[in-house]
C-alpha positions in Angstrom: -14.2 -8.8 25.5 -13.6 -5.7 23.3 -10.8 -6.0 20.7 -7.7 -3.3 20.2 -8.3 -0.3 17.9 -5.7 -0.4 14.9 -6.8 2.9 13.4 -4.0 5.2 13.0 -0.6 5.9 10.7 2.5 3.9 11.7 5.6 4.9 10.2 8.1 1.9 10.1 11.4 2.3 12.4 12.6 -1.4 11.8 13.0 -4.5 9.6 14.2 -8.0 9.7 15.0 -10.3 7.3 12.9 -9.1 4.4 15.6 -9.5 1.8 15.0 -13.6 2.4 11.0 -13.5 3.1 10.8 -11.5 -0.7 13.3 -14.1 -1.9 10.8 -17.0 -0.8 7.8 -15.0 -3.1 10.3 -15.6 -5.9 10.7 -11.5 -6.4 14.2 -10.7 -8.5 17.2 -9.8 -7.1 16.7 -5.6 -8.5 13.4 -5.5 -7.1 14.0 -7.4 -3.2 16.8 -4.9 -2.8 14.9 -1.9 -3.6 11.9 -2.9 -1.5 14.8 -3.4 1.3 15.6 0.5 0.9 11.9 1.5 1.5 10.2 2.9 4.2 7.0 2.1 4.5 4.1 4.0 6.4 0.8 1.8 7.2 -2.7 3.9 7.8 -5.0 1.5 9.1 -9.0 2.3 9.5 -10.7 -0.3 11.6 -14.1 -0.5 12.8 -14.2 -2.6 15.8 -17.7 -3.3 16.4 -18.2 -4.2 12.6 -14.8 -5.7 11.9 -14.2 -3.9 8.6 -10.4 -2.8 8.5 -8.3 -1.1 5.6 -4.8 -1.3 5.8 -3.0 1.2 3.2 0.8 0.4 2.7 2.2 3.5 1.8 5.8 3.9 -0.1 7.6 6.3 -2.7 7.9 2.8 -5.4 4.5 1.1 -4.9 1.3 1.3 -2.7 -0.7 -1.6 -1.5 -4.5 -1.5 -0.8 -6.0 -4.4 2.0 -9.9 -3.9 2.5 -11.6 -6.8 4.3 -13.5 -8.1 7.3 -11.9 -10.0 10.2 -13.2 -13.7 10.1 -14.3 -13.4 6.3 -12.4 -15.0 3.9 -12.2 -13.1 0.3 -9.9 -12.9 -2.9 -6.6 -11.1 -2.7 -5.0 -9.4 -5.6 -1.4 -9.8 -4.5 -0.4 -8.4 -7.9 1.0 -4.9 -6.7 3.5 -7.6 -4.3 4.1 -10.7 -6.7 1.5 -11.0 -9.1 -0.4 -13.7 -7.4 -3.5 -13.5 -6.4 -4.9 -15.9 -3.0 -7.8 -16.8 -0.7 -7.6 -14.5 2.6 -9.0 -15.0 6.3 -7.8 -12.0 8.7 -8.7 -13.6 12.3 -8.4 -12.5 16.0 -5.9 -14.3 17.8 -6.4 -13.2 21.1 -5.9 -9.5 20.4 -3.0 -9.9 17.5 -4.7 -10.0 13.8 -3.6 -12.9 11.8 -3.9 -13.5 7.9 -3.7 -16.4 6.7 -3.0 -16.7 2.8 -3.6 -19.5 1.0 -2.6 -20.0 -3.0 0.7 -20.9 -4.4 2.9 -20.3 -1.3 3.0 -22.5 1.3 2.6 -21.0 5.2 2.0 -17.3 3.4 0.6 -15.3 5.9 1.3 -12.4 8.5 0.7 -11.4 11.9 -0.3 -7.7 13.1 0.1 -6.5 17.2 0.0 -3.6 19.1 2.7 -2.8 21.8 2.4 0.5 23.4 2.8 3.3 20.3 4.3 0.2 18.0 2.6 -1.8 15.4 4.3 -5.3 14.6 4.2 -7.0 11.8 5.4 -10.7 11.1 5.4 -11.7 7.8 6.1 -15.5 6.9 6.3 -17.8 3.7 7.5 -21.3 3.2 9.0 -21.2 6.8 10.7 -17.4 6.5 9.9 -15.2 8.7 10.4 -11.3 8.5 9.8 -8.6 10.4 8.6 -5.3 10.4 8.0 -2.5 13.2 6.1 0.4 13.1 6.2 3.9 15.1 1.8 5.7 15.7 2.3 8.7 14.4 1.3 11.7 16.5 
């Protein structure tokens, strides 16, 4: 069964609870309420058939860099989030992507899906979850 193309730029229309999920990667007061303010655009190139994906996070403070293939697990520099660094697996669950990060946070780790023109992302950490919801660009 063929998985869902991610490819594409997703402008983000909504967020939830974010203030508490950055508050759980012990990020400062300052810094959590300025990442609150931003509006992040994702540009994700995925390769179906060879599973390679890159996921660009895209603000006016800070951008974050994700190449990887889906069922390999590899070394994350989280330094550009929280300084840390953990081991990554991005998986197919059914057709959502799920990462699972594992390090010095407990239950770090986010979920990706499509929905119509929307990208979703769930985002959790020692039993916070946030969310995030993204718009395809044209």
């Amino acid at each position: 069964m063929s998985k869902p193309d991610y490819s594409g730029t997703y402008h983000m229309v909504e967020q939830h609870n974010m203030d508490a999920y950055l508050e759980g990667l012990d990020i400062g007061f300052a810094l959590r309420k300025i990442v609150c303010l931003l509006k992040p655009t994702k540009e994700i190139a995925h390769d179906p058939a060879s599973g390679a994906m890159k996921i660009r996070t895209i603000t006016t403070f800070k951008n974050f860099n994700m190449d990887f293939r889906i069922g390999e697990e590899f070394t994350e520099d989280l330094g550009p989030v929280d300084g840390r660094t953990c081991q990554t697996t991005v998986s197919w669950d059914g057709d959502s992507l799920v990462c699972v990060q594992q390090g010095e946070k407990e239950g770090r780790g986010w979920t990706h899906w499509l929905e119509g023109d929307k990208l979703h992302l769930e985002m959790r950490v020692q039993g916070v979850v946030a969310k995030q919801v993204f718009k395809k660009a044209n």
